[in-house]
C-alpha positions in Angstrom: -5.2 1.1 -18.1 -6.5 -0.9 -15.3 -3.1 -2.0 -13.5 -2.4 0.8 -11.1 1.3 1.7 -10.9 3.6 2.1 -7.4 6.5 4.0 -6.9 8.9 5.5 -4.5 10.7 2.2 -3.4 14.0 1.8 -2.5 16.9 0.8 0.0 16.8 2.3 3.8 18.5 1.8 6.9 16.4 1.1 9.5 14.9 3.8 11.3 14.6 5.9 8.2 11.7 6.9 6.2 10.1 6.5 2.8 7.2 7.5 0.6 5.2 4.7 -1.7 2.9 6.0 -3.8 0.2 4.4 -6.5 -1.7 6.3 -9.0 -4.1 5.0 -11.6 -7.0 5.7 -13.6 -10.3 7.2 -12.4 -12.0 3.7 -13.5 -9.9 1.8 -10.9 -9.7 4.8 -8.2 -13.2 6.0 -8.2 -15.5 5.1 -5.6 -13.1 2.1 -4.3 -11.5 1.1 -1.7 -7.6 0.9 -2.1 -4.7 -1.2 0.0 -1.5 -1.8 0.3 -0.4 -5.6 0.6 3.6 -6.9 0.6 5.2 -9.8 0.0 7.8 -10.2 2.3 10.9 -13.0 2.0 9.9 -16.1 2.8 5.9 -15.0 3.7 3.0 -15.0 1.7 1.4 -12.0 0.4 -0.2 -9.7 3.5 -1.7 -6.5 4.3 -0.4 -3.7 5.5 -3.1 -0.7 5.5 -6.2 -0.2 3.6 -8.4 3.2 3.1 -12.0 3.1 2.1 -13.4 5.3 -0.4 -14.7 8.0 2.2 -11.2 7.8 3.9 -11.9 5.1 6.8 -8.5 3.4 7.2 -7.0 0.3 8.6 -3.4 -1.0 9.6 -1.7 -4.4 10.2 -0.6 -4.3 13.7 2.8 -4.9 12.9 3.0 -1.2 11.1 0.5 0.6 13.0 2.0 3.9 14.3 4.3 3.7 12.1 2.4 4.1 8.5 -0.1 6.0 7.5 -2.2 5.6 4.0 -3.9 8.5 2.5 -5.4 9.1 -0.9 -6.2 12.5 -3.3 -8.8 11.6 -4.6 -8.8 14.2 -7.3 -5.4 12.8 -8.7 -6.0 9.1 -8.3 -3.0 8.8 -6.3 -2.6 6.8 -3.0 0.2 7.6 -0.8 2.0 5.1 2.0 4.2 7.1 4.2 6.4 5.1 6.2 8.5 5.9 9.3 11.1 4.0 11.6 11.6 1.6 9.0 12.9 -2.3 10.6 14.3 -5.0 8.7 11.2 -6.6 9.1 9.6 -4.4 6.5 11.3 -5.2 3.8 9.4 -6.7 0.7 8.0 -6.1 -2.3 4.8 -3.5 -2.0 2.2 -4.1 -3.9 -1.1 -1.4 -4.6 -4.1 -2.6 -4.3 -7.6 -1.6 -5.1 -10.9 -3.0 -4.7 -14.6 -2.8 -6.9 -16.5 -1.9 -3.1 -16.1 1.6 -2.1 -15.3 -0.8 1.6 -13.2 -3.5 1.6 -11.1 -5.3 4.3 -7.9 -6.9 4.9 -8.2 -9.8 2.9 -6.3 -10.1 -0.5 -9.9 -11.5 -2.3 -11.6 -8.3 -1.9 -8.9 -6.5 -4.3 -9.3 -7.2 -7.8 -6.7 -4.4 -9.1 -3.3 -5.0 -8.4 0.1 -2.9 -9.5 3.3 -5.0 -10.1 5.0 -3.7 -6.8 7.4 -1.6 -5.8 11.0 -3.2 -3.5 11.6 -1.6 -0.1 14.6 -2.9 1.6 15.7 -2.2 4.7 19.3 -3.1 6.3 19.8 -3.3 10.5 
């Protein structure tokens, strides 16, 4: 299977916490780099954090602080902590992975992409 698959969605208030996590098969994981991307109401589809194969990662400055991306590579799993959760967050997450090893921030340089997972968040 090529589609990676996210989980750990759901409905927060904000200030509260959740766990997203993607896993997938060593074809997609292996040697490349993965993201997280959202679409949120109303906006078009953006990034939120990326980590290259060896681990480098990168955040939207809008969640920085605030998330943190990590992978196992052993398990093919990608993880997206999130913390003090705002309204603003809320959207549909999608995983993301790459065929580079390094990527970026924009949505062309991911070619593997789950069908998403709903995080809302209420004031």
């Amino acid at each position: 299977q090529l589609q990676p698959v996210e989980s750990g969605g759901g409905t927060a208030q904000a200030g509260d916490s959740l766990t997203l996590s993607c896993g997938g098969s060593r074809r997609v994981f292996s040697n490349n780099a993965m993201a997280w991307f959202r679409d949120a109401p109303g906006k078009e589809r953006e990034f939120v954090a990326g980590i290259s194969w060896k681990g480098a990662t990168q955040y939207a400055d809008s969640v920085k602080g605030r998330f943190t991306i990590s992978r196992i590579i052993a398990g093919n799993t990608m993880t997206l902590q999130v913390h003090s959760l705002r309204p603003e967050d809320t959207g549909l997450y999608f995983c993301a992975a790459s065929r580079s090893p390094v990527s970026g921030s924009s949505r062309s340089g991911y070619h593997y992409w789950g069908r998403g997972t709903q995080v809302t968040v209420s004031s």
